[in-house]
Every structure is written in C-alpha cells, then in structure tokens.
N, C-alpha and C positions, 0 to 999 in steps of 0.2 A: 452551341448548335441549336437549330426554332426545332421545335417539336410541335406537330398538330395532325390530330387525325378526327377530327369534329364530324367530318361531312363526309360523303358516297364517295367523292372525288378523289381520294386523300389515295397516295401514290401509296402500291402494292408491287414489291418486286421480291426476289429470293433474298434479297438481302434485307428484307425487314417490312414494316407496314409504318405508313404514317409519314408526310412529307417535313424532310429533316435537312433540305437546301433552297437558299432560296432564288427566285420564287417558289411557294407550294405551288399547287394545282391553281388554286385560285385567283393568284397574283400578290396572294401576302409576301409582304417582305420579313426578312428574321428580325427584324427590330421593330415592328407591327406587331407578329406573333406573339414576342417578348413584353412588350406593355402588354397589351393583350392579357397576357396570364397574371402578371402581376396586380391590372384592376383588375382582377374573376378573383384573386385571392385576398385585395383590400374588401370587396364585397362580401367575403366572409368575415373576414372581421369584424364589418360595420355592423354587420346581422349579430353577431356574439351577442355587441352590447344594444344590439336593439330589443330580442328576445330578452333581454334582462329586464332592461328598462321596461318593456312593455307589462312584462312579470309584478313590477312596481307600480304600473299604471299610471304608465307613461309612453304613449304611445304616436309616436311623432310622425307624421304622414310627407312631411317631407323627404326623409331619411329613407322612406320601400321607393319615392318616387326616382331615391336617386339610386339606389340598387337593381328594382327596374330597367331602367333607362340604359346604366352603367354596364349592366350585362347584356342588353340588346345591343350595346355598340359591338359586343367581339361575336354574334353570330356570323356566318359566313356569309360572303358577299356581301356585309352592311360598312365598314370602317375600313379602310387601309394607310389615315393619315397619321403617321407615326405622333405631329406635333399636339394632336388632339385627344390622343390617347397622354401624354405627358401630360396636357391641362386637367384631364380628366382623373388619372392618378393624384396628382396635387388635391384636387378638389375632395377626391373620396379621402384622402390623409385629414383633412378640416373635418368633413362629415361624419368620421370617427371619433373624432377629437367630442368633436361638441357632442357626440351620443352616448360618449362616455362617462362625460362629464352628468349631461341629464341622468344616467344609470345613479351614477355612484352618490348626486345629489338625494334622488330619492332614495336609496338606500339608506344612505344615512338619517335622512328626516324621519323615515320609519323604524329608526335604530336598531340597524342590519349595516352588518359588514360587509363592503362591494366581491365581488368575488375577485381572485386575481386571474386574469384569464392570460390563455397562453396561443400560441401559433398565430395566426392571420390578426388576431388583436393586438399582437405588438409589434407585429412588419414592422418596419419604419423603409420606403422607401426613398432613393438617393436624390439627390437634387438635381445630377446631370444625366439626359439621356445618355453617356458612355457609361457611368455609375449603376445608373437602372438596367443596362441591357449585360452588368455584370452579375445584378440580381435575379436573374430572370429565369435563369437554369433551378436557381433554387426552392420554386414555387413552381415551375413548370408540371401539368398535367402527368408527365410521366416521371418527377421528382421519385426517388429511391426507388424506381421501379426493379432496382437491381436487387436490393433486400426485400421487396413485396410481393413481387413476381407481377405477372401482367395479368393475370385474372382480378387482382385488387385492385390496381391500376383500374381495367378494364370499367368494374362495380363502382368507383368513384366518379369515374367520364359519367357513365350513362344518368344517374345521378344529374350531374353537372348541366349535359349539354343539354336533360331534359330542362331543367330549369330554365335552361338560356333559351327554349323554345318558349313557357311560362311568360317568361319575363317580357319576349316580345309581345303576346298578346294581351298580358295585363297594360303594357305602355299602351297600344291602341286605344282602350278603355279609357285608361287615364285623361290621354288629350283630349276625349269628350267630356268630361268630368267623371267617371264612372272606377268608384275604387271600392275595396273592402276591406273591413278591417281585420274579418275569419284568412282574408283570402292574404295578406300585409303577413299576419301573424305566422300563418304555416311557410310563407314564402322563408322568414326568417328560421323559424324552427330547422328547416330542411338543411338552408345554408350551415346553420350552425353544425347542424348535424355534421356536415361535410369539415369543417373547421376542426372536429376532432378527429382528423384521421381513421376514421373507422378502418379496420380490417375483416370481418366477419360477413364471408359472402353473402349467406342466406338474410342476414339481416341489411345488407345493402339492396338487397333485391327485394327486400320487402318496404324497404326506404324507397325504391326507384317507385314504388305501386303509390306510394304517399304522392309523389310528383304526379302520374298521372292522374289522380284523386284530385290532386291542386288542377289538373288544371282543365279537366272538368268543370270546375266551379271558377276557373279564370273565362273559358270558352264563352260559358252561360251569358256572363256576364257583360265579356265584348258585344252576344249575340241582343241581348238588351240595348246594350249601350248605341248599336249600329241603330238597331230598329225603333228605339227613344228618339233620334238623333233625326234619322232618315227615314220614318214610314218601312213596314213588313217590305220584304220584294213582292215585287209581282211580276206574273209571266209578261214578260218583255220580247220584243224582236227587236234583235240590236243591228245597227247597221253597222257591218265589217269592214269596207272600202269606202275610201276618202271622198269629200266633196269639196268643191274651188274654195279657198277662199284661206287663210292666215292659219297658223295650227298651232296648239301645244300638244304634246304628248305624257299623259302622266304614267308613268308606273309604279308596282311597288304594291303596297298593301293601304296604305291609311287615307282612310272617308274623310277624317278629319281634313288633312289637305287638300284633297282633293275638292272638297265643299270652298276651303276659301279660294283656292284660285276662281274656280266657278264664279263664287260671285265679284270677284277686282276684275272677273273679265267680262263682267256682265255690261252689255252695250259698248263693247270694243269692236266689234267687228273681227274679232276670231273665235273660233273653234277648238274647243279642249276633246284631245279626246284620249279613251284610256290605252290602257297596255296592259297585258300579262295578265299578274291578277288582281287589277283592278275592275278587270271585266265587268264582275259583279256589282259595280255603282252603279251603272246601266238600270238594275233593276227595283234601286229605291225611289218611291215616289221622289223625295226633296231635293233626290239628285238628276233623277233624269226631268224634272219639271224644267229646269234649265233649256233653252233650247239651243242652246249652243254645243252645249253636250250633244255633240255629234256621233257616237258610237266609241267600236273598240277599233285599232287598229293592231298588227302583229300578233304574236302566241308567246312561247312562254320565256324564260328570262335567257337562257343562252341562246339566242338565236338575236340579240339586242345588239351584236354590234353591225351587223348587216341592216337589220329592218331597223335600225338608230342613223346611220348612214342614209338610208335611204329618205328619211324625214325630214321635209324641210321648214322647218323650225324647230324651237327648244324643246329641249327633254326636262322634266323632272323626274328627279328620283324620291320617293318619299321613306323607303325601306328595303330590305334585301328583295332584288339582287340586281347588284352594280358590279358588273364588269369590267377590265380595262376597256375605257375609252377609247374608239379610234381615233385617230390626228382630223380626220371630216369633220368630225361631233364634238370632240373635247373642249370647243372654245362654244357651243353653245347645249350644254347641259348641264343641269344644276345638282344639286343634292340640300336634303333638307334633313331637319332632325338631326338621329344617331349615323346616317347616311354621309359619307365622305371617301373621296380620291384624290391623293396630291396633284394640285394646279387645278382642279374644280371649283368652281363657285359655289361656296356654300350660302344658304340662306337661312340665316336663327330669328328671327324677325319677322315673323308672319306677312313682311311684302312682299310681293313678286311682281313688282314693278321693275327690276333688270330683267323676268320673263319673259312682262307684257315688253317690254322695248324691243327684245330681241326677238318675239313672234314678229310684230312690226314692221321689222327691219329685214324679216328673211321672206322669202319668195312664196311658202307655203304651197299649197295648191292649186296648179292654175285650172284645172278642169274636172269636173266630175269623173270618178272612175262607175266602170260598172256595175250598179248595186249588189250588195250581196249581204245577206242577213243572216244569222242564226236565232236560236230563242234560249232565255235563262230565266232566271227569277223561282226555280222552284224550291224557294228555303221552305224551312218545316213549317211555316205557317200557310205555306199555296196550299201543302202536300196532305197536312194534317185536316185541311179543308174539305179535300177530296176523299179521306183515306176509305167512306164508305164504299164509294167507286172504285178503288185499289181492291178495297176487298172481297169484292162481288167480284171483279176478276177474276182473282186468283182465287174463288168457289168456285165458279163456272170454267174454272181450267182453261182461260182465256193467258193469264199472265202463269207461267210455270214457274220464273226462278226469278230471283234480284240480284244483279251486281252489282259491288260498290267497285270502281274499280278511279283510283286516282291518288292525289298526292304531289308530290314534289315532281318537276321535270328536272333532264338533266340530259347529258350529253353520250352516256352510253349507248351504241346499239342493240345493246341487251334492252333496252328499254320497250322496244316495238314488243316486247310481248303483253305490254298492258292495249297496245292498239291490235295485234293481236284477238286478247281476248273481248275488246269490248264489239269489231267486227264480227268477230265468226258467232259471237252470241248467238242463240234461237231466237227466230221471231215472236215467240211465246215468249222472250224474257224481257227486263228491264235494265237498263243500265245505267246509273246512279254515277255522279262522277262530281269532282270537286278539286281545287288547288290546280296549276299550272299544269299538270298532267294529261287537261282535260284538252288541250292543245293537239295532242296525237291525233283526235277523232271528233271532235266536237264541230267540223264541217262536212261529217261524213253524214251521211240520208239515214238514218234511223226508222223511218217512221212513225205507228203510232198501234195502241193493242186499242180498238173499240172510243178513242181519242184520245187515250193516257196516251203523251208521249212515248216512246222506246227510253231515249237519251235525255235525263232529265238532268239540267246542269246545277245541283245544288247552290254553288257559291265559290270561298273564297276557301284556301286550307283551313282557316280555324271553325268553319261552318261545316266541319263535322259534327261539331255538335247539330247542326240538323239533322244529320242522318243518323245521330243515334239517339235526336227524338224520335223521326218517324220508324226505326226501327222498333223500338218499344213502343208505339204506339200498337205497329204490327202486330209484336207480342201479344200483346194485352187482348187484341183482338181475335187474334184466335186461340187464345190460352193455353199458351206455350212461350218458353224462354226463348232470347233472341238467339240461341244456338240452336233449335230446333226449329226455325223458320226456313224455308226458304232461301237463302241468305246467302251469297260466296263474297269474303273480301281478299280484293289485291290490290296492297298499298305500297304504291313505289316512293322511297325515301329518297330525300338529297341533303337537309341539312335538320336542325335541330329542335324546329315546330315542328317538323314530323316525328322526329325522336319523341316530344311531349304527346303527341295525338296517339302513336301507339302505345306509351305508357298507357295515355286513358282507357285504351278499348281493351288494355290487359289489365286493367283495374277493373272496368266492369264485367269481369271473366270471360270474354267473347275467344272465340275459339279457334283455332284452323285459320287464322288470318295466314295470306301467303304475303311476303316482306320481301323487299327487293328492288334494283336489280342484283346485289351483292348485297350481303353481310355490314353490318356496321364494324370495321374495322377495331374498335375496343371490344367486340364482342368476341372473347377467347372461345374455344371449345368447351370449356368446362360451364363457361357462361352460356353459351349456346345449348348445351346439353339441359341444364335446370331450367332454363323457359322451357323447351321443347317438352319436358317431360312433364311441367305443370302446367301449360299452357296448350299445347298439340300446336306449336308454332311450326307451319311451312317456313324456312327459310332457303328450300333447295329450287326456285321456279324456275330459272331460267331456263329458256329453250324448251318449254312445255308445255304450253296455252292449250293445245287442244286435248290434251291428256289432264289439264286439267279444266278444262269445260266437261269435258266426260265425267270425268269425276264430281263437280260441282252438278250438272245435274242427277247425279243419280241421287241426291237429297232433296228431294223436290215436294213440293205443298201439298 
C-alpha cells in the first residue's frame, strides 16, 4: 500500500493522515510513490560512502550532482513516470557501486580499514518493477512506524522533505555552473545522518535546524548563481496579457531554461512568455533584454490546467509543478530536466526544436488583448539600494509595519487568508511577497508610502534569501534583532522548498512566524508542541487575518 504525506495536499480523514490509495492528491500513482521512496533511500546510501570518501579526500562532484538531481525528481508535482524512476534507481545502484569502490580504494592507500556500513548502503534493489514495488514498503517513509511510533516517523520526514527542498535549489545552481563543496559535504553529512535511523527527537530537531542552516548557504548561492548569470533584477513593469503573434509558455522555476529556449527562439517570429514562478525573469537584465520575452501570462501552478488549455501553443515545464495534463494540451506540452508525465514529451537535450515546430504550427495569438501590467524586480539588491529611504520612512512614521506574506499556492480555500492579510494591511504598511502565493494579490492596487511601493514583489520562493537580507539589513539599521523590528511573517506552505525555507528562518531564530494553511501532516503534537515552545511558532491561523493584523500591529517601529 503507497504511503506519502510530503505536501499540504496530502489526504486527512478520521481514519488516518497521508494518502495511502492511489491516486494521492497529487495524481501519484502507488508504483510512482514506491520508486520514489526506494531512490530517496539509494540516495542515502550513496551519501554513506560519499561522506566517507570525502573524509579520505576524495571528493567526487559527480556523485552530490546525482543525489541532487535524484531527490528533486520525488518532490511533489515534479516526476510521475514510473519507467524513469526505474532508470534512475539502476543508475543510483552504479553510482554507489563506483563511490564505494573510490571510499574503500582510499582507505586502504592510507592504510585504514573501510568501514562496513549497513542500511541504505547495502539495499540491493530488484531488477523487475513487480520486484521493486515488493521492496517498497520496506524502506517506505513510514517503514516500522508501528515499533517508532509516528513522532520519530514524523522527526525523520521533516529532515527528509527539507532536504528534498535543498536539493531542488542546489540543482538550479548547478545547471548554471554554480556548486560547493562546504555545501556537497553537509548535504551528505545530513543524508548520512538519516541512513542511521536516528530515534532521539530533540536531536532530530536539532538535525532538522542543520537543514535549514544548509540551505541558507544553498539559497545564497542560487541567489549568485541567477544574478552571475542574468544581471541583479531590476524594477520591471511586466506586461500580463497577450500580444498577436506565435507563443510558448514556460513554467516552473529554472533561468537556466528558460535563457536557452530564449535564445533558439531568437529571430523566429515567436513570443516566449513566462508562467507561475517564472515571473521573476522578467526582471533580469539578460533575460528580459530579449525582446521577444513578451511578459507573464497566468498565476500560480493549480490553476494550469485551465489557463494551459486556454494557450495556444506549447507549454514547458521546466520544474514543479505539473499537473495532470488535460486531453486539449497533453499532445503539446513538454517537460524538461527532473520534470515528467506518462505520454509527455520529454526533452534531455537542450533542443527545443519539437517546441519551436509546434509553436509554429499552433495558432497562437491572433490579436492583442488589452494591456495590463504589474511591477517586480524588487530582489535585495533594488531594496538594499534604497534601504536609507526605507528607513527615513519608517522614522518619520510614514511606513509603520512590514509584511512578509507568501510562499507556496495551492488549492485550499483556507488559503484567502494570506489575500486577506495582505488587502486589509494599513496604508502605513508594506507588503513584501514572494513564491507562487503572490498570485492571490499581486494585481490588486497597492499603491505607494512617499514612492516606496506598498507591494513589493521580491522574486521567486528561493529568494527568500532576499528578504532575510533586507531584513537584517533593517536590523542593523536600527540596532535591533530581526525579532524586534517591525516585522510580521505569514508563510503559506504547499510542498517541500517551503519545508527547507522555514527550516532556515527557524535556524536563524526568527520568531512568531504564522505557517499555514494547515499543519504539515508529519508534524505530530508532540513535534508541534517543541517548535512552538522554542520557537513561539503560530501554527493555529486560519480564519484569523484581522485578529491578527491587530495583533501584528501592535509591534510596531
């Protein structure tokens, strides 16, 4: 029977928590889930004898690229092709093999006896998908949850799924060239960690703060790697509705793709334009210099098979979140990368010449719709630009409070309370906003305090790390800690980079963050209770927005 409860979505009834028929919520099938868990458990293993090796000095950068890689494929909405997940299993079985072999080589050249290691380093899994999806239970995320109970359970997922947040935005990085070897080495350290069953909650919870710590210095690094790549953002006014003429549409998260299609379309006579949260290419010079880059079109990823349907021509997908396809769109949208759905076109080959053919070939555009704009671009280098004008504001008691208010979208009605709060805000305040989220409200009138925008659109979910430079900038500025700013965060989750991004803001001890729309599902009461009491974790929001604006302001600058 599939077990998964990774994501927001993840079925909640009196008879238990976590979708255990298939389909889950998401459209996984039981024999998806099942590989799925088995690479998440070869990649502990390949970590065993990488920390080893690397211990010997020997430190092989292929072997993080495929652990990486290998765990971004089972985030939610990224993979659902069972036969890819099988190639990928194979592959991590080799990748073991040979990093075992490098271990025990240097071991012995140094004349040291290899260690014998046990669990995930000596899986051996079966050759047949019926074989594999007999092994599947046995390594399954809730494995002996009946001897552990589900608080350890619990303590191990959050672990995990942060990782599997980590891992998607070290891949980003990567596909521009942008790696580390501090950042390689903890990534294995952690897995390993996980490879010996830990049981000791407080010391898993102190393991979970090493992940957001990781990925902190994963963020940083993307945040480079985009702005090396593409030029700092800058404030931007993007155009929202369509213009005549051929169309792709990209979604998903990664510049890297999005940069090459841009240029194999460059002098074609079509128009790329983004989706979701891609949004934020918009606002880097290398990208929007293109002029074919036409704006964004749609909001955030559940809402793609409607506004996918309505597009006429191809989709890519470059990273989560892919949806089942409708029968309109399914025979022209692609998927790339760790990105797949059975009877999809994938593309591993950096051509998207069956794109350009099928833009081409499809109708696109016939007429201008009527313009409509919004503005982005404020990553921490616009913001930090300005911050002296941010802070003579909020002296002169022009700007009273900041919100951060964003994060993952998703499909609960519980959710209007992040549009809620960022409406009914004061006009004395700010509203700071980032990740798919930003969809609820990001065409709503904000205005401006003295020309500081209201509604300043950070970026993409991993450009948090924007906002907790310019919050520590803040700090610094009026010399006080980022808990005693100004400051209210409400971060709605959906899958498992937001899992990594709260880790980080509870790594760097921030405070009264409210989480939501629900509970992370792995998250027991007993687990709930030890954040909450070291941390002052709101996890109760919903159906509260103005009770707690009241309450957010009464902290005020």
């Amino acid at each position: 029977m599939m077990f998964c409860y990774q994501c927001e979505q993840t079925t909640r009834s009196p008879a238990g928590i976590g979708c255990t028929s298939e389909p889950g919520t998401c459209g996984k099938d039981e024999a998806t889930a099942g590989l799925q868990d088995i690479l998440t458990h070869l990649m502990k293993g390949i970590a065993q004898y990488a920390r080893r090796a690397r211990a010997m000095g020997v430190a092989d950068r292929h072997t993080d690229d495929f652990i990486f890689y290998g765990l971004f494929t089972t985030l939610t909405n990224v993979n659902f092709t069972a036969t890819r997940f099988v190639h990928l299993i194979q592959e991590a079985s080799k990748r073991r093999e040979r990093i075992k072999l490098l271990y025990e080589e240097a071991a012995r050249e140094q004349g040291k006896t290899p260690e014998i290691l046990s669990g995930p380093a000596l899986f051996q899994p079966a050759d047949s998908l019926e074989q594999l999806l007999r092994q599947a239970p046995s390594v399954a995320i809730n494995a002996d949850v009946e001897h552990l109970g589900s608080d350890v359970i619990g303590a191990r997922a959050l672990i995990l799924y942060g990782m599997k947040g980590v891992a998607a935005y070290a891949q980003h990085a990567r596909v521009l060239g942008y790696q580390s070897d501090e950042v390689d080495a903890q990534a294995e350290e952690i897995l390993d960690y996980l490879a010996s069953n830990p049981t000791d909650l407080d010391e898993m919870l102190e393991e979970s703060l090493e992940v957001g710590r990781l990925n902190l210095k994963v963020m940083e690094l993307l945040d480079v790697a985009n702005t090396d790549s593409f030029g700092a953002q800058e404030i931007t006014s993007v155009r929202i509705s369509p213009i005549q003429g051929k169309a792709i549409l990209v979604s998903g998260h990664d510049l890297h793709d999005l940069k090459q299609i841009l240029e194999q379309t460059k002098d074609q006579g079509i128009n790329v334009y983004t989706h979701g949260e891609m949004l934020p290419a918009n606002a880097y010079p290398l990208l929007k210099a293109y002029p074919h880059l036409a704006g964004n079109l749609g909001g955030a990823w559940q809402d793609q098979q409607r506004e996918f349907a309505d597009f006429p021509g191809p989709i890519v997908m470059t990273s989560n979140c892919i949806i089942e396809p409708g029968r309109s769109y399914k025979n022209r949208i692609f998927t790339l990368g760790p990105v797949g759905w059975p009877g999809v076109r994938h593309i591993d080959n950096g051509d998207f010449t069956p794109v350009i053919q099928a833009a081409k070939a499809l109708p696109g555009f016939t007429a201008d719709a009527k313009e409509q704009r919004i503005t982005i671009g404020f990553g921490h280098h616009t913001l930090l630009g300005v911050a002296d004008k941010i802070v003579d504001a909020v002296k002169h008691g022009d700007i009273r409070h900041f919100f951060l208010v964003g994060g993952c979208d998703g499909v609960s009605p519980a959710r209007n309370y992040f549009t809620e709060v960022a409406d009914n805000a004061p006009a004395d305040s700010v509203v700071m906003t980032l990740g798919c989220g930003k969809y609820r409200f990001n065409k709503h009138e904000f205005g401006d305090i003295g020309g500081i925008p209201r509604l300043l659109d950070i970026g993409q979910c991993n450009d948090a790390h924007s906002a907790i430079r310019v919050a520590g900038a803040l700090a610094e500025a009026f010399n006080c800690g980022v808990n005693d700013l100004p400051l209210s965060i409400m971060l709605s989750w959906f899958e498992q980079k937001a899992t990594a991004i709260h880790l980080s803001l509870l790594a760097l001890g921030i405070k009264g963050i409210k989480l939501g729309p629900t509970l992370p599902a792995y998250l027991t009461p007993t687990l709930v209770q030890k954040l909450q009491s070291r941390f002052d974790l709101d996890l109760d929001l919903i159906g509260e927005a103005q009770a707690d604006l009241q309450t957010a302001l009464a902290h005020t600058a």
